[in-house]
FIMAR-61421 format. One record per residue: y, x negated, z of N, C-alpha, C in turn. Coordinates in steps of 0.05 Angstrom, whole numbers, padded with zeros to 5 digits, always signed. Each point is the difference from the previous one (the first is absolute). Layout:
BEGIN
YXZYXZYXZ...
END
This chain:
BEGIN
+03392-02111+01494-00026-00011-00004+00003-00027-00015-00016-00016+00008+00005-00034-00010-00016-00001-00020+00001-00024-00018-00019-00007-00028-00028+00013+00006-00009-00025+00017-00024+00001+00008-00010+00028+00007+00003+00018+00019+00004+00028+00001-00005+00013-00014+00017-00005-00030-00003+00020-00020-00028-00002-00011+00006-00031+00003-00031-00007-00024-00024+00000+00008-00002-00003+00033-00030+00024+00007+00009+00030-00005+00015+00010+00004+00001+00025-00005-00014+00015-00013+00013-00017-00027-00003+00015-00032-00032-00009+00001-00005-00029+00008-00036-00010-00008-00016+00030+00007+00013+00003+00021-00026+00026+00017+00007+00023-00012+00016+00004-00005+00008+00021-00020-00024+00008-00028+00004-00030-00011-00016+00003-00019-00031+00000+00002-00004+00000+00023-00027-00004+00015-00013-00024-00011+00008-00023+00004+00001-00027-00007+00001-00014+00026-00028-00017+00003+00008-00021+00017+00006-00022-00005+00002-00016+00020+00014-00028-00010-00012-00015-00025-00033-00004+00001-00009-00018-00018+00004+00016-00018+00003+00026-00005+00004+00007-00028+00019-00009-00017+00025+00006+00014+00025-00004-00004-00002-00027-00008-00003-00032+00023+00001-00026-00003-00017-00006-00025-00013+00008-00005-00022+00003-00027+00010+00005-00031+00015+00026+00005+00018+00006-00017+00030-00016-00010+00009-00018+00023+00015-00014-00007-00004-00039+00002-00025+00005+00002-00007-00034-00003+00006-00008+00032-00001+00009+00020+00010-00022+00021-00022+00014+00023+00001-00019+00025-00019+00005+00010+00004+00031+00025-00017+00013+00015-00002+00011+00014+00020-00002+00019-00006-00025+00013+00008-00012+00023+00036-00009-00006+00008-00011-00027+00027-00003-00011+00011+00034+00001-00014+00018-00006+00007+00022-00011+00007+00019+00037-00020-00009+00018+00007+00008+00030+00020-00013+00016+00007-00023-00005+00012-00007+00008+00038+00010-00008-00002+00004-00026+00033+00006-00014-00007+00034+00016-00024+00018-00002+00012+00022+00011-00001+00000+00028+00002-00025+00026+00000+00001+00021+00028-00011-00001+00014-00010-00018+00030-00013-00001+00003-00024+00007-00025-00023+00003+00001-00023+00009-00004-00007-00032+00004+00010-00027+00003-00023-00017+00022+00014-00017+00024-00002-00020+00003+00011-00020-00015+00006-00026+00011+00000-00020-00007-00013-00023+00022-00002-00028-00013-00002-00019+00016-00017-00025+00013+00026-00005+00010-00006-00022+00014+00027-00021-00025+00006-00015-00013-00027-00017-00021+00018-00020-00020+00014+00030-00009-00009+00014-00020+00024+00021+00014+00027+00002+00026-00004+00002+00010+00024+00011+00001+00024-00024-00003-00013-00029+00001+00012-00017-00025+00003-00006-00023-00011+00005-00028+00010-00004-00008+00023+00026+00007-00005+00013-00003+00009+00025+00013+00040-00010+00025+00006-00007+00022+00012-00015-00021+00020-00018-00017-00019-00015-00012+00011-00019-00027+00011+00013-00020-00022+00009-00020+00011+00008-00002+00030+00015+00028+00005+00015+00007+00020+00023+00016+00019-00013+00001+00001-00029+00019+00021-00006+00021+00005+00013+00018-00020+00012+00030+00008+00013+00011-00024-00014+00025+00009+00008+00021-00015-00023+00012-00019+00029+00010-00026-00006+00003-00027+00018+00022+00012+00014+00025+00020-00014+00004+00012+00022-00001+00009+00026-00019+00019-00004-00010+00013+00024-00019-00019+00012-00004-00021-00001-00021-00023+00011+00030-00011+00020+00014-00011-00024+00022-00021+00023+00016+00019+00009+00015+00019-00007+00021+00026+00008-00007+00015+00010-00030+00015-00003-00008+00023+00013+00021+00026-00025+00005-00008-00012+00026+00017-00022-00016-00003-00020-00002+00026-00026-00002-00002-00024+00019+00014-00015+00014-00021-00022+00030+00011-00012-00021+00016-00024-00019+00001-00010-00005+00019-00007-00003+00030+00003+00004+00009+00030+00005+00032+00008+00019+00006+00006+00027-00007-00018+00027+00010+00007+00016-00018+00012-00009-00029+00023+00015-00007+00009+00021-00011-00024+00025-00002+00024+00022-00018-00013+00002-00036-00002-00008-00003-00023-00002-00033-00006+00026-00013+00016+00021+00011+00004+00020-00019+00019-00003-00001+00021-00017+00020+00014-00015-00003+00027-00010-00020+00008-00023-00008-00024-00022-00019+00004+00029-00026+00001+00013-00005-00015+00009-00024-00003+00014-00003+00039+00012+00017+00006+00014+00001+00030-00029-00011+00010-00022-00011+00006-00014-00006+00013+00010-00022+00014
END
């Protein structure tokens, strides 16, 4: 599963739509549809507000991996 992917995922998850979310992190709707359709990236600090707002760790955002449930940290580095 790709960035983008995850990060509608988890939005619907939290039963959050877009303007909530874009709201919650200062940026617009339309900026915020576009990164989860994969036609935009974004920064490190988004990805870290983004991280926070969604309760997942930037791991599992860029990796789809969280070395918090056991994985092995020299794993992640073989990426």
């Amino acid at each position: 599963m790709e960035f983008n992917e995850k990060l509608q995922a988890l939005r619907k998850q939290k039963n959050m739509t877009q303007e909530e979310l874009a709201e919650k992190l200062n940026i617009s709707r339309e900026h915020l549809g576009r990164i989860e359709r994969g036609k935009y990236g974004c920064s490190i600090d988004l990805l870290i507000e983004l991280s926070c707002a969604l309760n997942a760790s930037t791991d599992y955002l860029l990796l789809g991996r969280n070395p918090d449930r056991g994985q092995d940290r020299r794993q992640l580095l073989q990426v």
